[in-house]
N, C-alpha and C positions, 0 to 999 in steps of 0.2 A: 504493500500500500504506500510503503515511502516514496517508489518510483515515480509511481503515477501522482502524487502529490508536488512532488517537484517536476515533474514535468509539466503539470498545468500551473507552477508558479510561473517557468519558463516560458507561456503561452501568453500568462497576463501581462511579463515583463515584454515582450515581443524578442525574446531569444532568435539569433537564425539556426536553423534545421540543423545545421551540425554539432550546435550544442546540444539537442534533444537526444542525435545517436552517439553523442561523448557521453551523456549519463547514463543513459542505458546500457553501453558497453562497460561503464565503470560497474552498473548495479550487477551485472552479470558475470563478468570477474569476478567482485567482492563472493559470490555467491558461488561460483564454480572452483571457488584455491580448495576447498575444504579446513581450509583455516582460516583463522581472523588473530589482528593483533591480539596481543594478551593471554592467547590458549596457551596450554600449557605442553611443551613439544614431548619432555620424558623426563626423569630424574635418574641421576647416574651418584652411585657411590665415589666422592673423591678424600683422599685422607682419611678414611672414616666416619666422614657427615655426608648428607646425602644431599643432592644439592639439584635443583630445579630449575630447568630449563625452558623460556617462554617465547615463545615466538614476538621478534617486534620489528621486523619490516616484510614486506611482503613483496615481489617483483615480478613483473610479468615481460619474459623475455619474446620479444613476436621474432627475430631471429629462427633460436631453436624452438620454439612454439614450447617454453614449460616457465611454470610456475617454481618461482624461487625463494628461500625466504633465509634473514640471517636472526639468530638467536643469544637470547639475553638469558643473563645470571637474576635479577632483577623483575618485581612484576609489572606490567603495563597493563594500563587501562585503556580499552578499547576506545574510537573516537566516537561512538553515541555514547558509551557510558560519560566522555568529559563533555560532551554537548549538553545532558541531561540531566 
């Protein structure tokens, strides 16, 4: 429901037509990584404490056509969670 909500913001502001399929390309990403910032990637034993690993960027190579992402010791908070 987010999509189509900003895309009829995008309608009222008179966006042109390539920003309609720049968001929807974004919303479709976001939606196909199977990840999002802040998940939690694995936790691995190091020194004897156990230690957690969370995903905090995400990248989408159109090159080799895959989904990449680098990981944090540290937790992140998603960008709806700081929107909201």
């Amino acid at each position: 429901m987010k999509i189509i909500k900003r895309i009829f913001e995008l309608i009222k502001l008179g966006a042109p037509r390539n920003q309609y399929y720049l968001e929807v390309g974004v919303y479709l990403l976001k939606k196909g990584t199977g990840h999002q910032i802040g998940d939690l990637a694995y936790t691995q034993k190091i020194a004897g404490k156990e230690r957690a690993f969370y995903v905090s960027e995400l990248f989408y190579d159109f090159k080799r056509n895959k989904i990449t992402h680098k990981l944090s010791n540290t937790v992140i908070k998603a960008e709806d969670e700081k929107a909201g």
